[in-house]
Structures are given as C-alpha cells and as structure tokens.
C-alpha positions in Angstrom: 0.0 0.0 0.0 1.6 3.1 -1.0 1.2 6.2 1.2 0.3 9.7 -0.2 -1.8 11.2 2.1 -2.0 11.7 6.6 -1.7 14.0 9.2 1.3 13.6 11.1 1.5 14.0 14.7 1.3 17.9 15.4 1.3 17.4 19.9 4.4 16.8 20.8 3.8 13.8 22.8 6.7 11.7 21.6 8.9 10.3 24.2 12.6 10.3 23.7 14.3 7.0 22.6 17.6 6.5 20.6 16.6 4.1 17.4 19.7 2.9 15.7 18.6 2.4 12.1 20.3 1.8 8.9 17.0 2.3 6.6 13.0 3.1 6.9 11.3 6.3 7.7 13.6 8.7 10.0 11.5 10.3 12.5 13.5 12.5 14.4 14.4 15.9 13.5 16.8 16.6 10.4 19.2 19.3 11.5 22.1 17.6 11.3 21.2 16.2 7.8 19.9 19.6 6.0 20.3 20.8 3.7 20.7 17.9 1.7 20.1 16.2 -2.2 18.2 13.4 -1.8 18.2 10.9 -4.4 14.6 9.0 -4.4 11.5 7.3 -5.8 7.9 9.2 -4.9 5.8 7.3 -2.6 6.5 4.9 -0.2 4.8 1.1 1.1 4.1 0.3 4.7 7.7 -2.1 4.7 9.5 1.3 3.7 8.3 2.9 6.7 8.3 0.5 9.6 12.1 -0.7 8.4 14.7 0.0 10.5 17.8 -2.4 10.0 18.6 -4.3 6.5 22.0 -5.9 5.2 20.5 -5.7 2.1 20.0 -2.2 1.2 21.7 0.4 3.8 20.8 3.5 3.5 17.0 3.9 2.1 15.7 6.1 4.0 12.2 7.9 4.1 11.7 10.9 4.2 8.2 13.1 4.2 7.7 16.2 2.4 4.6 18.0 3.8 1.9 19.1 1.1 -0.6 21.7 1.0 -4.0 22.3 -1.0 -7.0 20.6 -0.2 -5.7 17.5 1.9 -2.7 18.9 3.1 -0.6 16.2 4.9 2.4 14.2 4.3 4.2 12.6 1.1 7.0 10.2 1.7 10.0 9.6 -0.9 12.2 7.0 -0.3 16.0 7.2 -1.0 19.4 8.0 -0.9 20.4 11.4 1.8 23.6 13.1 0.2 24.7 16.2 3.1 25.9 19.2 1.2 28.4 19.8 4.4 30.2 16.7 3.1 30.9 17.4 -0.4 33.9 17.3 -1.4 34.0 19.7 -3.7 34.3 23.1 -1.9 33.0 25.9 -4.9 30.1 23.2 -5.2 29.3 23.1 -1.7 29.5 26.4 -1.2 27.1 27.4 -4.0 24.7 24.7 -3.2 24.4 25.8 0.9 23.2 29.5 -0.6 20.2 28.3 -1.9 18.0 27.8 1.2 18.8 31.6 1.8 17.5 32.5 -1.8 14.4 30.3 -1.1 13.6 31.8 2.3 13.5 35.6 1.2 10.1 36.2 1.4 10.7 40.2 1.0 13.3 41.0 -2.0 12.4 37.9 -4.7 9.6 36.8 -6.7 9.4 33.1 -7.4 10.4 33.9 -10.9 13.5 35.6 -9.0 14.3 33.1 -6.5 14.0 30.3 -9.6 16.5 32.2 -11.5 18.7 33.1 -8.6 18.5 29.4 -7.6 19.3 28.3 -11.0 22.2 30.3 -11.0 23.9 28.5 -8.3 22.8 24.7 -9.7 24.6 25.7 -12.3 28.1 26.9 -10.2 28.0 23.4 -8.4 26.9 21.4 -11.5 27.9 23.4 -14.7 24.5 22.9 -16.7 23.6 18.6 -15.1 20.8 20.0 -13.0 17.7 21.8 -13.4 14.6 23.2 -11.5 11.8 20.9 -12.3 8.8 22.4 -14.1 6.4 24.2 -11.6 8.4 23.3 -8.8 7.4 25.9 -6.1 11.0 25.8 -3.9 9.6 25.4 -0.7 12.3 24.0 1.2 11.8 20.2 -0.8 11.5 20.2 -4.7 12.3 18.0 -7.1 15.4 19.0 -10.6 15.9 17.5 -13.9 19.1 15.5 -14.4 21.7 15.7 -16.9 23.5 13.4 -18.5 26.6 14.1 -16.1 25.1 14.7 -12.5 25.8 11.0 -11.6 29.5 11.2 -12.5 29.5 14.4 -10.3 27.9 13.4 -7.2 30.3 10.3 -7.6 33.3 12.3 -7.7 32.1 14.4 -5.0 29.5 13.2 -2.4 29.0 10.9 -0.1 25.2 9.1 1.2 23.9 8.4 4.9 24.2 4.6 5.7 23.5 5.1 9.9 22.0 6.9 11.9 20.7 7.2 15.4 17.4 8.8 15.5 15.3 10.1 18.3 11.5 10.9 17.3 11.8 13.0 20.3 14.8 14.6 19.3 17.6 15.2 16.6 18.9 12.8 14.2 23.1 11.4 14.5 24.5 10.4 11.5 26.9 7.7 12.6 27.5 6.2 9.4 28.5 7.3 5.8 29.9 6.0 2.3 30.8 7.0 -1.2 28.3 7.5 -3.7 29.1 4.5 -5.7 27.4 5.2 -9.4 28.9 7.2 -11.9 25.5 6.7 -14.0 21.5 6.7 -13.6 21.2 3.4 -15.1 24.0 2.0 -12.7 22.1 3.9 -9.7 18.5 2.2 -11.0 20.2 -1.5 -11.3 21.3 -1.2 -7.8 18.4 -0.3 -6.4 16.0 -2.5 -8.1 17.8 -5.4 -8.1 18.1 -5.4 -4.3 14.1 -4.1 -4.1 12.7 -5.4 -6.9 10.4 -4.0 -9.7 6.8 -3.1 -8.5 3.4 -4.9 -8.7 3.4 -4.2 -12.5 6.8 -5.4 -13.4 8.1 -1.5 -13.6 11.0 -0.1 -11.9 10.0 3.3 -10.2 12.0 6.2 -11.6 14.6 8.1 -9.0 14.6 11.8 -8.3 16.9 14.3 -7.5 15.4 16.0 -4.8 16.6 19.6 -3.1 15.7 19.4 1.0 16.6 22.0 3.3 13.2 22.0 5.1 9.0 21.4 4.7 9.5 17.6 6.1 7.4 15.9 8.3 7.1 12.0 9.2 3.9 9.9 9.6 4.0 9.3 13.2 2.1 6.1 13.8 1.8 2.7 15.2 2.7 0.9 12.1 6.4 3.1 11.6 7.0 3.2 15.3 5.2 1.0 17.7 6.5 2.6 20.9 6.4 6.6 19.8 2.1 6.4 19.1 0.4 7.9 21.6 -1.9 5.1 22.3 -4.0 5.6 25.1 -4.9 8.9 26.0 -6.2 10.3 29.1 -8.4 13.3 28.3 -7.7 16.4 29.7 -11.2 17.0 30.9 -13.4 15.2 33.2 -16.9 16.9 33.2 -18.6 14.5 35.7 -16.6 16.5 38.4 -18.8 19.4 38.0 -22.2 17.5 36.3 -24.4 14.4 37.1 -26.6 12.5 34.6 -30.4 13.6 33.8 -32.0 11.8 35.9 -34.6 8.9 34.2 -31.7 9.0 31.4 -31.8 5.7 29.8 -28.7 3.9 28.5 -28.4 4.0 24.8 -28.7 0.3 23.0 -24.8 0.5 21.6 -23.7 -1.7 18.3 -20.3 -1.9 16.7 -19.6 -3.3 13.8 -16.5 -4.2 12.2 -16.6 -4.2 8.0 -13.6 -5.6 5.5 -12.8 -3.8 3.0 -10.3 -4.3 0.1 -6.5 -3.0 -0.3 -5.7 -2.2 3.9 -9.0 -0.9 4.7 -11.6 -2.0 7.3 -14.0 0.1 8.4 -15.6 0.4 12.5 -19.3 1.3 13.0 -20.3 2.4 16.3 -24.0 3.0 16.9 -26.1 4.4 19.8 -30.2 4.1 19.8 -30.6 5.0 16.0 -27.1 6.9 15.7 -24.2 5.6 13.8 -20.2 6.9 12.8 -18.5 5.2 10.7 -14.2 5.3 11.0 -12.4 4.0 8.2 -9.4 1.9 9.8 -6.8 2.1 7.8 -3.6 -1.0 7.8 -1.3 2.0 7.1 -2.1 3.3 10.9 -3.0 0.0 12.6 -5.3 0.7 15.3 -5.8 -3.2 16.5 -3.7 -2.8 19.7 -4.9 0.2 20.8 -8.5 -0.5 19.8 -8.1 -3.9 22.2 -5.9 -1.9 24.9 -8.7 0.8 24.9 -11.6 -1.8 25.2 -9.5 -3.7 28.3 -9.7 -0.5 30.4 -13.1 0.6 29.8 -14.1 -3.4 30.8 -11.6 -2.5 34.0 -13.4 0.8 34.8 -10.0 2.7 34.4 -11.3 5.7 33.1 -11.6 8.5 31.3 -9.8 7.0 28.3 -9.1 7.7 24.6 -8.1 6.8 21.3 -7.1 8.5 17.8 -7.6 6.7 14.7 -6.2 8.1 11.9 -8.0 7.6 8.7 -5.4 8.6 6.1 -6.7 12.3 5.8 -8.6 12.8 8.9 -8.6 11.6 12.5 -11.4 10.3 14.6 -11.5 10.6 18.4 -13.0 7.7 20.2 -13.5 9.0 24.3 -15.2 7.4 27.0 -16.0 9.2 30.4 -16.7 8.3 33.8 -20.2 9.6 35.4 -20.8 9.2 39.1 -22.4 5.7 38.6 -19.2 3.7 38.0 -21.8 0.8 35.8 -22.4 4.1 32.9 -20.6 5.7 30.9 -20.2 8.5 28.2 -19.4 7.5 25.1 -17.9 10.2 22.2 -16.9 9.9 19.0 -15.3 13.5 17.5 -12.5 14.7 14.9 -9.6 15.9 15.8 -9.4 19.7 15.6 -12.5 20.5 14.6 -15.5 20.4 17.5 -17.6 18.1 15.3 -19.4 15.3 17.3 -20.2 11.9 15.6 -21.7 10.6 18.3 -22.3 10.8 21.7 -24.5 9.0 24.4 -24.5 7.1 28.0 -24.6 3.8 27.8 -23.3 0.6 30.0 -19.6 0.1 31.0 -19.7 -3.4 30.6 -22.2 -3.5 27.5 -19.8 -1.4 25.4 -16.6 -3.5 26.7 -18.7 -7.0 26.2 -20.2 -5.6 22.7 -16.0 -4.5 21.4 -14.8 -8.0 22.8 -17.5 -10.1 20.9 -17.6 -8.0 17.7 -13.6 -8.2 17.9 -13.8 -12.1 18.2 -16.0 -12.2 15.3 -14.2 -10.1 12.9 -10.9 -12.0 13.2 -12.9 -15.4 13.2 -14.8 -15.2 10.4 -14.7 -11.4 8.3 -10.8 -10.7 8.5 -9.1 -10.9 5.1 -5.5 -10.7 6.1 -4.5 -10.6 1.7 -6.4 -7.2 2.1 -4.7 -6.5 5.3 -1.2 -8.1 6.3 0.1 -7.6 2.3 3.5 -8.1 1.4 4.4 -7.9 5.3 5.5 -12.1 6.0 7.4 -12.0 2.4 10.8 -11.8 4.1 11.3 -15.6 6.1 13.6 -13.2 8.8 10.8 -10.3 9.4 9.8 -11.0 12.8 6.4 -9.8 11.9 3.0 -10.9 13.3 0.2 -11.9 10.9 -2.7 -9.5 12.7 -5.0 -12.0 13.3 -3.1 -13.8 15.3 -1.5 -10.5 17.4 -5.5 -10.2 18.1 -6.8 -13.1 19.0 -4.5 -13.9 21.5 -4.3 -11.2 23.0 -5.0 -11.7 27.0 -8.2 -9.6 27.3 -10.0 -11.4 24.2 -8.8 -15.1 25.1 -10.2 -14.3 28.6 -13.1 -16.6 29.3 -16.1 -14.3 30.6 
C-alpha cells in the first residue's frame, strides 16, 4: 500500500528514545542532515516505513515532504540522503548551501527571481547537469531535472547516509556514511531494483533528485514506530466532576460493527439508539492494539480513556468518560481539531466492553481478510512480523473466558 496522504503527529507527545537504524522512515528531527540532495523514488509502502535495519540495502531512507492544498498532509519519498556539508567539492558546496537563503526571502524575490537566482547557483556546483523541475514551487523540498553528467559528479564528489541514530523526540546522528558509488543513472537504478525489486506491475519506479533543506514531516504512527504512538490517552477534561446525569436517562442500546474492506482498509461502525459513525481503519495506521488496549480499560473501569484513529486524511476521536455511577458511561466519538461530534451518548460500562470483545472475536474469526490487510508484510522468512490476526486473537483480554 503506498502512502500519499495523513496528518502527522502535530502534539508533541513523543517520548525520547535513541533508534539505531540503517534504513525506513527517519522520524527525528533533520538538523544535522539539511540541507541535503536526496536521491529518491515518490511514494513509499508500509515495509518502507516501519524498516529499521537491513544488510541488504543500507541506506533507504524515508523521508516526508509535507503538502498543501485541499488535503494537506504528508508525502513520503524514499531514498538516498547526500549532506551538502560533506561534499567534497568546496565551490560546489559552497554554491549549493546559498540556496536555502535564496528560497527563504520572502521580502526581495519573486518566485520567478528566486527560480533564476536558484538556478544560478545549480549551475556553479553542476555546470548545466541540473535543473529546477517544471512548476516546482521551492519550498524548502523540490524535485530537478538531471543531466546526463550529474551521476559522474555526485560520484566524484559526495558521499550518502548509511547510519544513523534517531530520536522521534529529538535530533537525528549520523553515525555512518559512504561513497556515492554510481557514476551513472542506469548503474544507480540496477542497484536499487535489483536489491528491491520492480513493483506490482513489473516496472522499476524512476529516482529523483530532490533539493531538501526544510518542509518535512514523518507519519507518526503505530505501524512506523510501535512505541512513539500515543496510544491511550487520558483526556484532559473530566466533566462528571462538575455534572451528574439527567435523571430517568436511559442507557443507549450500543452496536459496533466491524466491516472488510479491500486494499488495507476495514471500516468500524459504532451505533447508539438510532445513531451511527462510521471510521475508516486504515492497515497504514493500525489501530488493533490500541482499539483492544482501549476496550480492556473501559471493561476495567479505568477511566476517562481515549483513542485517535487516523484515517489517512482525517482523524477520529473515540472518548469514554466516567459519570458518578461507575456501571455508565459516556461514550464520544469527535474529529480531531474541529468540534464536530459523531456521536455521543450514555450507555453501559460493561455492555460497550462486552459488545467491542465479541464483535472483535467475530471479525478476526470469520470477516478478516489478512490478503487485504497483512500484504506483502511475511514476504521476508527473517521479518519477525505478526500476521494481525493472530496478534489479536490472543491477545490476554479477548482469550479471557467471561
């Protein structure tokens, strides 16, 4: 599944932790890395971005550029980081390190200005082997044209990241580095496909020169870093500390409803009295764990509680509250910033756990389509991955015997 679109994590929450990683999405921050050319493919699949050590391929690492218009979010690349502090060739690396000056002047240049000015010194570092791409709007990570001698020159000259440590919580260490081997595009696209392999139609995705010196983001999320997702929440506000419940207010008949859909996509229907929301889960953003994690404390009475689910594009907000009867609860389903309400009602405690358990317990017996779901993820015999279905069903809270 290739990503193009989602939010990225925008709260700060992550906790520090040094990840030694030799490939996969690089979460940390990327000051000791910018500005930089990076030499990759558009688009990246869930294996890109939940990698973190290879033998095969060091050094393939994604990287997000962040995207505007109507679904602003994140667009990964995935590829080869070449530091402009390490070139070797100083009237090169001195004309290339002005550019994220030209691009920043918001007060003296046009576009049309900046794309000359910026043009000017492509061509001190490269004499005429790269160009702006058409319509590129140089905001901090664009994409050039190749010549026919850039390869020889960044052979001659630069060298690629093969290690680093990285620190969602923190800044990136590059603790490992190597020639940049190819003196040609073609050698440069044998390389990488024969170790990756051509995609589902046989084709071998093209590479890009890429300028990066800022406008990246990562897609924060249980899939790319298992520990660093937020997971369960406690909300901020409690407003049973200040309100009771209408009384006479009866509890709202809940039904979920798990749906399979095709190419990583489920979908999770929660419905109170004659109210339903629909959230589209998405395999991209796994929510299994946390879904089962969250369902465990409401049946525990640990509460208030939350989850985020992010949809690829939006993100739904599943809260439940403790009133002064411990047996009821509030159940809310909102998106994240904006103040729209999906749903919202008191029900049971232990109806809404039971009704997640059972409806959990059904999906992965006899709906789950792990070909729509798990794909391409057991391919390698040393991935230590776990097929879904079975990380869910034997989980402790679902075996449980009621």
């Amino acid at each position: 599944m290739t990503l193009a679109w989602s939010k990225s994590d925008e709260q700060g929450r992550l906790p520090a932790r040094e990840i030694p990683r030799n490939c996969g999405q690089l979460l940390g921050r990327l000051d000791a890395l910018l500005p930089f050319l990076y030499i990759a493919q558009y688009g990246a699949s869930g294996r890109d971005l939940r990698a973190r050590m290879t033998d095969i391929v060091p050094g393939l690492f994604a990287v997000g550029a962040r995207t505007s218009g109507d679904r602003p979010g994140i667009a990964p690349r995935v590829g080869l980081i070449l530091p402009l502090r390490l070139c070797r060739d100083e009237k090169a690396r001195a004309a290339l390190q002005e550019i994220p000056v030209l691009i920043g002047d918001q007060e003296h240049l046009t576009l049309s200005d900046k794309r000359r000015a910026v043009q000017a010194k492509l061509h001190e570092a490269f004499r005429g082997d790269l160009m702006i791409a058409d319509k590129e709007s140089l905001d901090g990570f664009f994409a050039f044209k190749p010549g026919p001698g850039l390869f020889r020159r960044l052979h001659e000259s630069f060298d690629y990241v093969t290690e680093v440590i990285d620190n969602p919580a923190g800044i990136i260490r590059v603790t490992g580095m190597a020639r940049f081997h190819w003196s040609t595009y073609g050698e440069l696209m044998e390389w990488y496909h024969d170790q990756r392999g051509s995609d589902r139609l046989g084709a071998w995705s093209a590479l890009t020169p890429f300028f990066v010196s800022g406008n990246t983001g990562a897609l924060h999320s249980y899939s790319t870093d298992r520990w660093a997702r937020a997971g369960l929440i406690t909300p901020a506000g409690e407003p049973f500390k200040w309100f009771v419940i209408r009384p006479g207010l009866p509890d709202a008949r809940i039904s979920i409803q798990l749906e399979m859909q095709e190419y990583g996509w489920a979908k999770l229907h929660l419905t109170l009295d004659a109210v339903t929301a629909t959230i589209y889960l998405s395999d991209v953003f796994d929510p299994f764990n946390e879904l089962i994690a969250w369902g465990r404390e409401i049946d525990e009475g640990d509460l208030p509680v939350q989850i985020e689910i992010d949809e690829e594009g939006q993100e739904a907000v599943l809260t439940v509250l403790r009133p002064e009867n411990p047996e009821r609860v509030l159940l809310r389903v909102t998106r994240k910033y904006s103040d729209e309400v999906l749903l919202e009602g008191i029900t049971a405690r232990a109806t809404l756990a039971a009704a997640l358990k059972a409806e959990l317990r059904r999906f992965f017996t006899t709906e789950f389509d792990p070909e729509h779901w798990d794909m391409g993820r057991d391919d390698d015999p040393e991935d230590d991955y776990i097929q879904t279905k079975d990380r869910v069903l034997n989980h402790a809270w679902l075996a449980q015997e009621e």
